[in-house]
C-alpha positions, 0 to 999 in steps of 0.5 A, a space after each residue: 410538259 404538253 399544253 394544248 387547248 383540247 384536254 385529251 390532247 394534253 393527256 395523251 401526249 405525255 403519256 405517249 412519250 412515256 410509253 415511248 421513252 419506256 420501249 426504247 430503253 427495252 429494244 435498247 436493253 436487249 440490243 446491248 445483250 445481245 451484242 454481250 454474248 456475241 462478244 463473250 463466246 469468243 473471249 471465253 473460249 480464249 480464256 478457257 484455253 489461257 486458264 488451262 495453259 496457266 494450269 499446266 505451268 503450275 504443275 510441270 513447275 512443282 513438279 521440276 522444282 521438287 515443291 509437292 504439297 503435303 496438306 494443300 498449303 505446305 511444301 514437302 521440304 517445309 514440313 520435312 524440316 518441322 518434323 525434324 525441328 519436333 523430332 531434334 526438340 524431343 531428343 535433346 529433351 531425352 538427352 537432358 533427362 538421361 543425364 539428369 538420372 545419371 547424376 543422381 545416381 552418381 551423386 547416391 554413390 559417391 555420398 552412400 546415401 541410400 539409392 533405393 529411393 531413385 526412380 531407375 534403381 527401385 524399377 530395376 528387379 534385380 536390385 528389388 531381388 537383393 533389397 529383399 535379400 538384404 532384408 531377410 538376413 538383416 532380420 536372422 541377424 538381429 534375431 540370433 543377436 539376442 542369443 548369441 554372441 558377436 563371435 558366433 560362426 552363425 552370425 559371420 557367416 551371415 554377416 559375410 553374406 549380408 556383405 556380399 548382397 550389398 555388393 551385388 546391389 552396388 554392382 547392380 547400381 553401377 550397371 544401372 549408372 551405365 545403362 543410364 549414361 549409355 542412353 545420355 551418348 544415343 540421345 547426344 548421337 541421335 541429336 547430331 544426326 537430327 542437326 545433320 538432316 535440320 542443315 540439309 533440309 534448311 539448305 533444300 528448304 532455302 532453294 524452295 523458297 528461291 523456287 516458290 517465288 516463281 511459282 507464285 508468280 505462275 498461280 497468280 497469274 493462273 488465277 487472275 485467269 480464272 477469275 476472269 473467266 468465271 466473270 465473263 461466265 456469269 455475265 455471258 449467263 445473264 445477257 444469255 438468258 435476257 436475250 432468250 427471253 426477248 423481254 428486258 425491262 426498262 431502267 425506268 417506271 412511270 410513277 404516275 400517268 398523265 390524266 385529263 384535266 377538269 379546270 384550264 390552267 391559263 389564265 386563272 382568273 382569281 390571281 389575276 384580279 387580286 394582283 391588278 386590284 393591289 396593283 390599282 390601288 398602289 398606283 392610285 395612293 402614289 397619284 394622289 400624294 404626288 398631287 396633294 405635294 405638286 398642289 402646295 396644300 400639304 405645307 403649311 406654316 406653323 403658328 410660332 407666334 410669341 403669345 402661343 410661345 408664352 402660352 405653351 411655356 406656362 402649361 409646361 411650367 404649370 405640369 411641373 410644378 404639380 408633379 415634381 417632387 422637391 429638392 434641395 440642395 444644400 452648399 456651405 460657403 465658402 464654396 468653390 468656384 464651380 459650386 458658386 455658378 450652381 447657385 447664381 444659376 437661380 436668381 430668385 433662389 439667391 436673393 431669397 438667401 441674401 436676404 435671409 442673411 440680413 434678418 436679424 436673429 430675433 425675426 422668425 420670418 426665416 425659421 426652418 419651420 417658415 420655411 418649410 410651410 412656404 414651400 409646402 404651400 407654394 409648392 415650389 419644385 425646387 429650393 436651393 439653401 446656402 448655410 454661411 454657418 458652416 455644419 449648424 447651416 447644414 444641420 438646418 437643412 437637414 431638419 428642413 429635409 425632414 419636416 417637408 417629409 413628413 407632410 408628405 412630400 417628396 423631398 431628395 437633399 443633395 449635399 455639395 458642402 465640403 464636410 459632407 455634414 448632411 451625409 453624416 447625419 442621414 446617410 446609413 452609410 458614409 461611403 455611399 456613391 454621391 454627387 462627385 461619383 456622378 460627375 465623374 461618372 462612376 456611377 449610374 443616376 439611380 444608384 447615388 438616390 438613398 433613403 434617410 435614415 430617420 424619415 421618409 426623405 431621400 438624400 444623394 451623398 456626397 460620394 467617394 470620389 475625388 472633388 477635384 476630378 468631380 469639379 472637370 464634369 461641373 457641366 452635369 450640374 445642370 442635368 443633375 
């Protein structure tokens, strides 16, 4: 980076720099190959000398110690003692199949099978010679058979020379058995001998190694050398032909030159007016709302008077009444203490049931009828029933439930009886959640609403839970 007020200026600074950057690591590149070969000449000589000195150990040690290769890679003791292991492996293999020959032929003697089928006696000429002779005169016999007698001079005579052919190819066997065994004993003395020469080459083989760990430890030594060298050749090389060149270039490249810049970059006006301007305005909102808190305009007292208290209270009521639905809850005395604060809850609700009690049967005042148009008409958003007849009571309400339901009201029955009476008359199922699930809060509001199933009414059961336990979250009641 360069600032300056002028523009050529600012661009030709950095593109100086650059330039000068580029020519120092140029100079520097060639100092330092030139400063490469003058150091590599001398230590190449030193090591072509050491290459050499490492060479000539190698090979007056070879040639001391008797390690002459034969392929490049293999000593002559080493492939000496191959060749004889190969050579010992044949022969103990002729050994074997001489043997096996001579005890076939063994075997055809002393059984006096016919030995014309044993591969050595039907290659022999002499025996194929008497085998044919021996056929001939079987062939004059059998012939003068049919003419003459047993006792016939002619056929002694051929018959004496039948016997005798036969022992000339025994004998002929027997010198054949012998050329056999004659072969078995060469092999079995060839073999010694080989085992011989495998004992002394293993012996000379066994110093070689002793031997072959010093010359390894001469040609590693010869090729580190060499190896080393060979480096310090190609690198003298590349410095070499840097230097003669006079020209290295630099391990950097500019990317992209410093040109003259059209617009200044400080200051920039547009940033700065939108920043000053939000800036103002902040501040100003905080002046202000400080000045309205300080001047005591912003409190002010609420009206609580007790006529706009009653005022709102009655709108609220008014805004309930038209939009609630209807429910009644029904309880069958004698109910139990926790159910018995519900309803003196609702004072107006008991004098109205008291009441009813002292009606005398006749008057229809109080009928299920009366009653559902009174609450029809006044619209009343909540109606509590309390049944002193037990499940006829219960029976009542349900058909109250009913009737308001089919002049199109909304109506939900809670039932808190103890026989669950209305459960068993609308409920489809009387294992439904209820009212005591609720308090015990097993189950969620929405959950224990189910529809009637013979009107449009809605019921929440009586529940499965334990009354007892229910009767610990009596203080629900309220909400519920």
């Amino acid at each position: 980076n360069f600032t300056s007020k002028d523009p050529k200026l600012a661009a030709a600074i950095p593109n100086a720099m650059a330039n000068v950057y580029l020519s120092t690591q140029s100079g520097a590149k060639l100092d330092s190959n030139s400063e490469a070969t003058r150091w590599l000449e001398p230590e190449i000589e030193s090591l072509r000398q050491k290459v050499s000195d490492a060479e000539k150990k190698v090979a007056e040690y070879r040639t001391t110690h008797g390690l002459l290769q034969t392929n490049g890679t293999t000593t002559f003791p080493a492939q000496q003692l191959n060749d004889i292991s190969a050579e010992l492996t044949r022969v103990r293999g002729d050994k074997a199949n001489a043997e096996a020959r001579a005890q076939a032929v063994r075997n055809a003697l002393s059984s006096g099978e016919a030995s014309d089928t044993l591969p050595d006696i039907m290659s022999s000429q002499a025996i194929q010679r008497l085998k044919a002779t021996e056929s001939g005169l079987q062939s004059q016999i059998s012939d003068l058979q049919t003419s003459l007698l047993n006792n016939h001079p002619r056929l002694k005579s051929l018959r004496a020379q039948l016997s005798d052919i036969r022992g000339q190819i025994r004998q002929e066997t027997q010198k054949i058995l012998a050329s056999i065994e004659n072969e078995t004993k060469v092999a079995d003395l060839r073999a010694k001998e080989l085992e011989r020469q495998k004992d002394a080459v293993q012996a000379n083989s066994a110093r070689a190694g002793e031997d072959e760990v010093g010359l390894n430890a001469l040609e590693r030594e010869a090729n580190a050398q060499r190896q080393l060298l060979e480096t310090y050749l190609v690198r003298y090389r590349e410095a070499a032909s840097r230097a003669d060149s006079n020209s290295s270039p630099a391990d950097a490249r500019i990317v992209s030159r410093a040109i003259e810049p059209v617009d200044p970059y400080f200051p920039k006006v547009v940033p700065i007016v939108i920043v000053a301007a939000v800036a103002t305005l902040i501040v100003s909102a905080i002046v202000i709302m400080l000045a309205e808190l300080f001047s005591g305009r912003a409190l002010r007292p609420v009206d609580t008077s007790p006529r706009r208290a009653e005022e709102n209270s009655a709108i609220e009521e008014e805004d309930v009444r038209e939009a609630a639905p209807v429910v009644v809850a029904t309880v069958r005395k004698p109910v139990q203490p926790s159910m018995l604060a519900i309803v003196a809850d609702e004072d107006d609700a008991v004098e109205e049931a008291k009441a009813a009690e002292e009606v005398p049967e006749d008057d229809n005042e109080f009928s299920v009828a009366s009653v559902a148009d009174y609450l029809t008409g006044s619209r009343a958003p909540l109606a509590i029933a309390i049944s002193p007849t037990g499940d006829n009571g219960s029976a009542a309400t349900v058909s109250l439930t009913r009737m308001l339901a089919d002049t199109g009201r909304r109506v939900i029955l809670i039932d808190m009886t103890g026989s669950g009476c209305p459960t068993a008359l609308m409920a489809e199922d009387r294992s439904a959640l209820g009212v005591t699930d609720l308090l015990c809060g097993e189950a969620a509001f929405g959950d224990t609403i189910h529809s009637d199933r013979l009107s449009d009414a809605h019921l929440i059961p009586q529940g499965q839970s334990d009354v007892r336990r229910a009767m610990r979250g009596v203080d629900r009641l309220s909400l519920l």
